[in-house]
N, C-alpha and C positions, 0 to 999 in steps of 0.2 A: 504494500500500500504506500501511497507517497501522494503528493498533491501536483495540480495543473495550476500554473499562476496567471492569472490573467489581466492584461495592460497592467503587471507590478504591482495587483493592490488585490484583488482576487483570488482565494484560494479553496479550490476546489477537490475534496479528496475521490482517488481514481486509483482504481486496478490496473496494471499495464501488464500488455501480453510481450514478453520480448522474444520468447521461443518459435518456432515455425509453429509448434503443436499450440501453443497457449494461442497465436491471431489464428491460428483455423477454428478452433474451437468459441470464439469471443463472448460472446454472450447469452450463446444456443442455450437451451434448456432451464436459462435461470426464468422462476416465479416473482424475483423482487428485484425492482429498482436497482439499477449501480450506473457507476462511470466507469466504461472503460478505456486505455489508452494504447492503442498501437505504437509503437515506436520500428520505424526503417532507419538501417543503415546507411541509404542512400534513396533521395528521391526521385519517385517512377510514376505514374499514373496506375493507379490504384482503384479498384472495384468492388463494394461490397454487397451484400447480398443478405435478406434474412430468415434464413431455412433457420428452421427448428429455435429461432428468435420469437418470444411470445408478446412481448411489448413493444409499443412503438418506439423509434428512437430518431433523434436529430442524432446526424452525423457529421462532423466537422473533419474538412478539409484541408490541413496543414503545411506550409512550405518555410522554413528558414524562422520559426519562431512567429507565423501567421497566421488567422484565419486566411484560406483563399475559397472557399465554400459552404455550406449550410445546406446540406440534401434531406430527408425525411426517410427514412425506413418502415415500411410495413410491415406489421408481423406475419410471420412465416414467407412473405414473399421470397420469388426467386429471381426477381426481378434484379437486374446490378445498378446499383446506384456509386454515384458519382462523376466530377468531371473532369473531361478531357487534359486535365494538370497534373503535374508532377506534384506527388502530395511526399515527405517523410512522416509527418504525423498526423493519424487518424484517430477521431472521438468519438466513442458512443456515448451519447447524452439523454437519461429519460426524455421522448417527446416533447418540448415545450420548454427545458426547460434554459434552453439556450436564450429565447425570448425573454423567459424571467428575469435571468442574467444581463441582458441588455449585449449580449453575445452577438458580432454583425462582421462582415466580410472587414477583412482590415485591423480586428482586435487582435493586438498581442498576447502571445501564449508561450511560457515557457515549462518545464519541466522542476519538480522541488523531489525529489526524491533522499530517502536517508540510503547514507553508504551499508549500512545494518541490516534495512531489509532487502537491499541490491543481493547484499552476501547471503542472508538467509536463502533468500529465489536461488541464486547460482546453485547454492550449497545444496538445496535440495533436489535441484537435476539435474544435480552432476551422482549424486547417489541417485535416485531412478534409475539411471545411466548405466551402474555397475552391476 
């Protein structure tokens, strides 16, 4: 767990998939509310989609520490959303509530994460691993 900080005064706690297995899996099969946070090594134009996703979600668009889109996801859809940009970070945000937020093409977004549960995460698939 670690938080999303937004235009420097924002902060917002988020799950982050950094595994190949944690982004395929994202938010399928959960019943409650979260934030999740994609993190890439390098940015690509990017697709999501929401099979076996039961809630709605706003989905934020990411390039260089920016908003560059705001798509909507429908539950279970298979439909791909997103656009045409090179994104490195992607958000899943309950429905709506990027609006609440006052969240808009253009807001800065950085990453607050603790070095502790970095290690925790590694530490724990890198045993799965063995």
């Amino acid at each position: 767990m670690g938080y999303l900080v937004f235009n420097q005064t924002l902060r917002v706690p988020s799950l982050f998939a950094f595994s190949e297995h944690d982004q395929r899996l994202g938010l399928m099969f959960r019943k409650e509310a979260a934030v999740m946070s994609f993190c890439y090594e390098f940015p690509a134009i990017r697709k999501f989609w929401m099979k076996n996703t039961y809630l709605p979600l706003d989905i934020l668009f990411c390039r260089a520490g920016e908003i560059l889109a705001i798509d909507q996801g429908s539950p279970l859809s298979l439909d791909l959303v997103g656009p045409d940009l090179e994104s490195d970070l992607i958000i899943e945000l309950p429905q709506g509530l990027s609006r609440d937020l006052g969240l808009k093409i253009g807001t800065k977004v950085s990453i607050n994460h603790s070095i502790i549960s970095l290690s925790q995460y590694y530490e724990r698939n890198r045993l799965q691993k063995i």
